[in-house]
NULO-35860 format. One record per residue: x, y, z of N, C-alpha, C in turn. Coordinates in steps of 0.1 Angstrom, whole numbers, plus 2048, in hexadecimal, padded with zeros to 3 digits. Last residue first. Layout:
N
XYZXYZXYZ...
//
This chain:
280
655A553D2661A533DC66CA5B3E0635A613CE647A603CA650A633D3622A473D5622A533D262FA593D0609A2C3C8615A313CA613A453CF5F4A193C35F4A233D05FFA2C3D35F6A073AD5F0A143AD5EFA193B46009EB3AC5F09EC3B65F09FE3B56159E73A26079E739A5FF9E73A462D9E93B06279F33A46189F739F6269D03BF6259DF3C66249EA3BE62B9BE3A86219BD3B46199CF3B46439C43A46399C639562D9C53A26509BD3BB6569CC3B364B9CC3AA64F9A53BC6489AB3BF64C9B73C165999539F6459973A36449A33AD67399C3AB6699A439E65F9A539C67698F3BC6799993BF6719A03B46769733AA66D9763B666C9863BB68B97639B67A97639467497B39D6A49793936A098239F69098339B6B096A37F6B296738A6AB96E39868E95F36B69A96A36C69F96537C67695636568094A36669095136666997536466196436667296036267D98E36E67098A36566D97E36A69799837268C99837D67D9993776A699235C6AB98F3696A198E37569A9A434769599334569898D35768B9C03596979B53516939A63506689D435A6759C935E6809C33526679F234D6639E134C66C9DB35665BA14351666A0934F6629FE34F653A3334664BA23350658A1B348655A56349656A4A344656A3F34C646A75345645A68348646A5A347652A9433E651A8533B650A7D342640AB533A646AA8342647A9A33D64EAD433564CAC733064BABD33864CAF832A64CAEC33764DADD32E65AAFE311652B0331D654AF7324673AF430166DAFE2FF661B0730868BAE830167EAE630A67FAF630469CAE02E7691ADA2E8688ADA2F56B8AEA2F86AFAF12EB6A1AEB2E36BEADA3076BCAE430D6ADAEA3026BAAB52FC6BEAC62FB6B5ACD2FE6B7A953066ADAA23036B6AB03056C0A762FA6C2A802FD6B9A8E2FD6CBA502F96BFA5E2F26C5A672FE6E1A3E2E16DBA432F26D1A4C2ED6DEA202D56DBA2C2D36D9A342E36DCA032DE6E3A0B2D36E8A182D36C29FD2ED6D49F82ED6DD9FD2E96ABA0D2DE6B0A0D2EE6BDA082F16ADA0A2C86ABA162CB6ADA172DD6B09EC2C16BE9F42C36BAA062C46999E62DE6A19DF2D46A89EB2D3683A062E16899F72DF6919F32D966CA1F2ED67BA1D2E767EA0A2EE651A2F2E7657A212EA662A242E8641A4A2EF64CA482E6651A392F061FA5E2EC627A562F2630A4F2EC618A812E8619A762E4622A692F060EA9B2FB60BA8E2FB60DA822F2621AAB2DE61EAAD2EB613AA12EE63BA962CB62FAA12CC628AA22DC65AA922C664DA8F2D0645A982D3675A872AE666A8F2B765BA8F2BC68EA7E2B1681A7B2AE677A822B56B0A8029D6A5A862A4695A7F2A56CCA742A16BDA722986B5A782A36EDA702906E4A7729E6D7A7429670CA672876FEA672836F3A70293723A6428E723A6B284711A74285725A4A29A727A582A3722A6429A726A3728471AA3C28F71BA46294735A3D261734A3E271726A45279720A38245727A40250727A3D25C721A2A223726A2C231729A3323A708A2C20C712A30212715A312226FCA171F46FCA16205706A242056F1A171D36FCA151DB6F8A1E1EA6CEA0B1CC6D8A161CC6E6A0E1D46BCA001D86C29F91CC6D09FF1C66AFA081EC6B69FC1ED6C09F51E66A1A251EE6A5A1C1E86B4A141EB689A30206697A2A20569AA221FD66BA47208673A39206684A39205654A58218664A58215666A4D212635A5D21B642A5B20B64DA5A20B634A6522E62EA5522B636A5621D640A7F233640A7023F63FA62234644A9922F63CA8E22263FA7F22A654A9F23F64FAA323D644A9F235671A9424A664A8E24C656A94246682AAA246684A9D243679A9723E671AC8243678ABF24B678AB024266CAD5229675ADB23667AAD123D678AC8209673AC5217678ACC22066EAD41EF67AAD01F4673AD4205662AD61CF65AAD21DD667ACA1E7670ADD1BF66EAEC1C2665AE11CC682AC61AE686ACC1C2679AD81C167EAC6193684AD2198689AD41AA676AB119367BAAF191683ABF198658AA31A665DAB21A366EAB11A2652A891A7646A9019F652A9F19E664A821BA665A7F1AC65EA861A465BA8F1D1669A941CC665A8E1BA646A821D9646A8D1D364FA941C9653A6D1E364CA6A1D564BA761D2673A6F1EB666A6B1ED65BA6F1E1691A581F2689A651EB677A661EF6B4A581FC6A3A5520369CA601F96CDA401FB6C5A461F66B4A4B1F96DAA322226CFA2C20E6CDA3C20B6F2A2A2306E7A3322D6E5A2D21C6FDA1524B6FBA122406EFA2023B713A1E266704A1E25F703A1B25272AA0C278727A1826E719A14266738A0A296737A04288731A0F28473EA102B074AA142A4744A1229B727A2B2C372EA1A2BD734A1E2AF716A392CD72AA3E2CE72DA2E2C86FBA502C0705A3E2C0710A402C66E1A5F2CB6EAA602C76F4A502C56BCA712C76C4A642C56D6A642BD6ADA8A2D76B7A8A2CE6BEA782D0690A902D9695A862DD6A1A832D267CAAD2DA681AA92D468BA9D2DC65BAB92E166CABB2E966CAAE2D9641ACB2EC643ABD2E2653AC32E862FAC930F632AD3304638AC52FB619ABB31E61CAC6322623AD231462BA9F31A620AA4321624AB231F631A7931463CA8B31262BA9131563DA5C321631A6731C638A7531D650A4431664EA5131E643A55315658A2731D652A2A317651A3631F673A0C31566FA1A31E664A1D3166739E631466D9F430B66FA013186879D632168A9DA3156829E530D68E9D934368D9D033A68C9DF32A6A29E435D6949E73556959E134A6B89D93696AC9D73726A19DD36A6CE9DF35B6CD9D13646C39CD3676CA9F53476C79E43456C69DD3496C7A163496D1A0A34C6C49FD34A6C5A2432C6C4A213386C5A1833F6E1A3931E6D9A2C31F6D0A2F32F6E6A5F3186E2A5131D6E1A4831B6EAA7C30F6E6A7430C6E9A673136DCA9432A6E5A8F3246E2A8431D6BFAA93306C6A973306CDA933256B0AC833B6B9AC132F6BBAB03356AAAE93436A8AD53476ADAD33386B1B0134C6B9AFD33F6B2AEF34069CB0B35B6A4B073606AEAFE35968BB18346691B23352699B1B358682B01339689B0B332694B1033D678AE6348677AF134A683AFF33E66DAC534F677ACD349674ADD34966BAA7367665AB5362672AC335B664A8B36566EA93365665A9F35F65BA6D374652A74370660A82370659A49372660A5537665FA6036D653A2A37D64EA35375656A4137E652A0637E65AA12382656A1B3786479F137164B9F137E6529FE38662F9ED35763A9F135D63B9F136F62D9D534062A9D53536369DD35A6239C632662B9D132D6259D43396169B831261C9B631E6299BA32A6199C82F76139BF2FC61D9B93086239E32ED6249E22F861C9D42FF6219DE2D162D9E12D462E9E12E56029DE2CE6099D22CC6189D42D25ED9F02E75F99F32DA6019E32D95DD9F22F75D79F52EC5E39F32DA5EA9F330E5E59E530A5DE9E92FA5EBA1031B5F8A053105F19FC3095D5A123285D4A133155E0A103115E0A0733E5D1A0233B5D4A0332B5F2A1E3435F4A143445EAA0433D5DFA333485E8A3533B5EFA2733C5CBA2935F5C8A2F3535D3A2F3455E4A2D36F5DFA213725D8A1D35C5EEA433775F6A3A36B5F1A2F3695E3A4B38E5E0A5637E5E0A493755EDA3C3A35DFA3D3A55DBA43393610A3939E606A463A65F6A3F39E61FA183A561CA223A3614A333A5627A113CB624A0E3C1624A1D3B463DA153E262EA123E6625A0F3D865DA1A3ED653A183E0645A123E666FA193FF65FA22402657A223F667F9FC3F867EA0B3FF670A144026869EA3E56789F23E76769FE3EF6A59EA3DE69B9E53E76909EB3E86C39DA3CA6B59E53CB6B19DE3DA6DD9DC3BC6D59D93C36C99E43C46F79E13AA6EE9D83A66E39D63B47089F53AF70B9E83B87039DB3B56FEA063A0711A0739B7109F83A16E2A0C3A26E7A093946F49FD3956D4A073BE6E2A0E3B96E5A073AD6B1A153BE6B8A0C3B96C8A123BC691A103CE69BA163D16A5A113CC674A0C3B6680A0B3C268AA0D3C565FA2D3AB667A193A866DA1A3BA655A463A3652A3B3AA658A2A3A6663A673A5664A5B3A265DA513AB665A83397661A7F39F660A7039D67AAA1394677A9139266DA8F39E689AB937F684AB538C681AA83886A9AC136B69DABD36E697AC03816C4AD036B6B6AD836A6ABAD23686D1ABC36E6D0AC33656C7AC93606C5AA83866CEAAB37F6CBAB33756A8AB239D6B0AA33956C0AAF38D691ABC3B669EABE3AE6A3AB23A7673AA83B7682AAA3BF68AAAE3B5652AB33BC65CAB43B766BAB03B9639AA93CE647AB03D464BAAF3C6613AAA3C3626AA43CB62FAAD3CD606AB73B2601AB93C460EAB33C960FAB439D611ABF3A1611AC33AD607A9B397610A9C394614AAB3A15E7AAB3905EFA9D39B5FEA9839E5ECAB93745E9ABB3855EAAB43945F4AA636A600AB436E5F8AB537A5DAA953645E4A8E36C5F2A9A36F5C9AAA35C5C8AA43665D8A9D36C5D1AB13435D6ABC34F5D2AB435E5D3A983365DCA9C33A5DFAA93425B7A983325BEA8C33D5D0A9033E5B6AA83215B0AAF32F5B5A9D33B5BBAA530A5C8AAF3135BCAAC31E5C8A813105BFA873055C0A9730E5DFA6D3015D8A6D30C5CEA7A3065EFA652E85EEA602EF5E5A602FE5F9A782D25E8A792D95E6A6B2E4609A5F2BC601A6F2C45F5A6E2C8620A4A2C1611A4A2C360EA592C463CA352B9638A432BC626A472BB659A232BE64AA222BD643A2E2C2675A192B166EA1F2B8662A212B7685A042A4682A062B367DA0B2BC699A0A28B694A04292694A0929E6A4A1B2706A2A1F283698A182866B0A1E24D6A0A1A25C6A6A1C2666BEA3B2466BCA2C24A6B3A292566C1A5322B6B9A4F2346BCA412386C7A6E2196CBA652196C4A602266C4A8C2106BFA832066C4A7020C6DAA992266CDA9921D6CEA9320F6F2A9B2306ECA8A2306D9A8E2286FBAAE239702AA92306FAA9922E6DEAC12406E7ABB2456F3AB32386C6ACB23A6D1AD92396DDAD123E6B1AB423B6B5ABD22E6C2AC722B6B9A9B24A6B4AAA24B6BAAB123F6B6A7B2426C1A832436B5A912426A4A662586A2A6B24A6AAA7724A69CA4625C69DA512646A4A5825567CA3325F686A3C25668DA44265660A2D26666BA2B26D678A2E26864FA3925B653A3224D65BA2B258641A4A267637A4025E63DA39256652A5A279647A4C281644A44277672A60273666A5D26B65DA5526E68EA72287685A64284674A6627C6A2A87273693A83274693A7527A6C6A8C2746BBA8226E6B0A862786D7A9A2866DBA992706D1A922706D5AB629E6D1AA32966CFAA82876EFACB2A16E2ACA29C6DCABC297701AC52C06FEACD2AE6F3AC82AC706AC02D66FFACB2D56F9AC92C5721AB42CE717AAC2D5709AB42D4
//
């Protein structure tokens, strides 16, 4: 589980792209679903908001995280919630919330719940790999990575099996020799192609892992089968200094417009969006 991701995700091609030193170099299959922006904030709005961040409590979390959370008080296992001391988002997120609107992948996004995890080397932080649950947060996560870049290891436990294409890139053609052989997968981004015409080869999901990387203030959508499919994951061995993520949730179709729990959801989106929050 530990081992090393056999695949690159590729922002400019959506590729995910066998690692050179792995048994899958030279081979690659799209990965739908993820959406990847650098520079998402700019660094002095991001020492601003650590800093604000920083005037709160921290609370211990699991595996050598801290947390700090603003949503409602939820039991996953019983299906219930209740607002509890939720009072809204933090007053910062108002701003980073504002420039989603800037991105077609996030048109109409309203998050209701934001949670802020702090990673640290000195305290191994780490997050097993996951879903997140579904009853109550609808379909895009979106995290801001801050502070340092980390890696987001993508893993499957489903039976069926990946279809891989041949993947070359145009350089490679011009140099028959290989002497322009890629450190990383991704390395020539916009040139990787996948021929189609070639024979597929088959491999079990479990098999596969995909790495995607998150540069320091970039921001990372996960959807569709990057979010249903796929659990994500952060290794020990990807904090490298501090790090914080901040991720904003959506509502479920369940607690959207003509969902069984609508009413309850305007006003869970109500209380989010008035910006006075502080963590729960």
């Amino acid at each position: 589980m530990m081992g090393e991701d056999n695949f690159t995700y590729c922002p400019a091609t959506g590729l995910a792209v066998g690692n050179e030193h792995s048994e899958f170099a030279g081979w690659a299959f799209p990965f739908p679903g993820v959406f990847l922006t650098e520079e998402f904030i700019s660094e002095d709005e991001e020492s601003e908001i650590v800093e604000l961040m920083d005037q709160d409590d921290w609370k211990p979390s699991q595996s050598g995280r801290k947390k700090q959370d603003y949503g409602p008080k939820v039991n996953f296992k019983k299906q219930r919630l209740k607002a509890g001391s939720f009072i809204g988002l933090p007053s910062f997120s108002k701003k980073i919330v504002t420039q989603m609107k800037d991105y077609s992948v996030l048109d109409g996004f309203l998050p209701v719940e934001q949670c802020n995890l702090d990673y640290v080397p000195e305290r191994g932080s780490a997050i097993d790999p996951h879903f997140d649950d579904w009853w109550l947060w609808g379909e895009r996560l979106v995290s801001l990575n801050l502070l340092s870049k980390t890696v987001l290891s993508m893993s499957c436990d489903s039976e069926d099996s990946i279809q891989l294409f041949p993947s070359f890139s145009k350089e490679k053609e011009l140099s028959p020799s290989g002497s322009l052989a890629q450190t990383s997968a991704c390395e020539n981004s916009g040139k990787q192609r996948i021929s189609c015409t070639s024979s597929p080869r088959l491999v079990p999901s479990k098999e596969v892992t995909v790495a995607i990387h998150l540069p320091r203030r970039s921001l990372v959508v996960l959807y569709g089968d990057a979010r249903y499919k796929w659990k994500h994951a952060i290794y020990r061995k990807h904090i490298e200094h501090r790090r914080i993520c901040v991720t904003f949730r959506e509502l479920s179709a369940e607690f959207s417009a003509g969902g069984r729990h609508e009413e309850l959801g305007k006003e869970l989106l109500g209380t989010a969006l008035s910006f006075q929050g502080r963590p729960v």
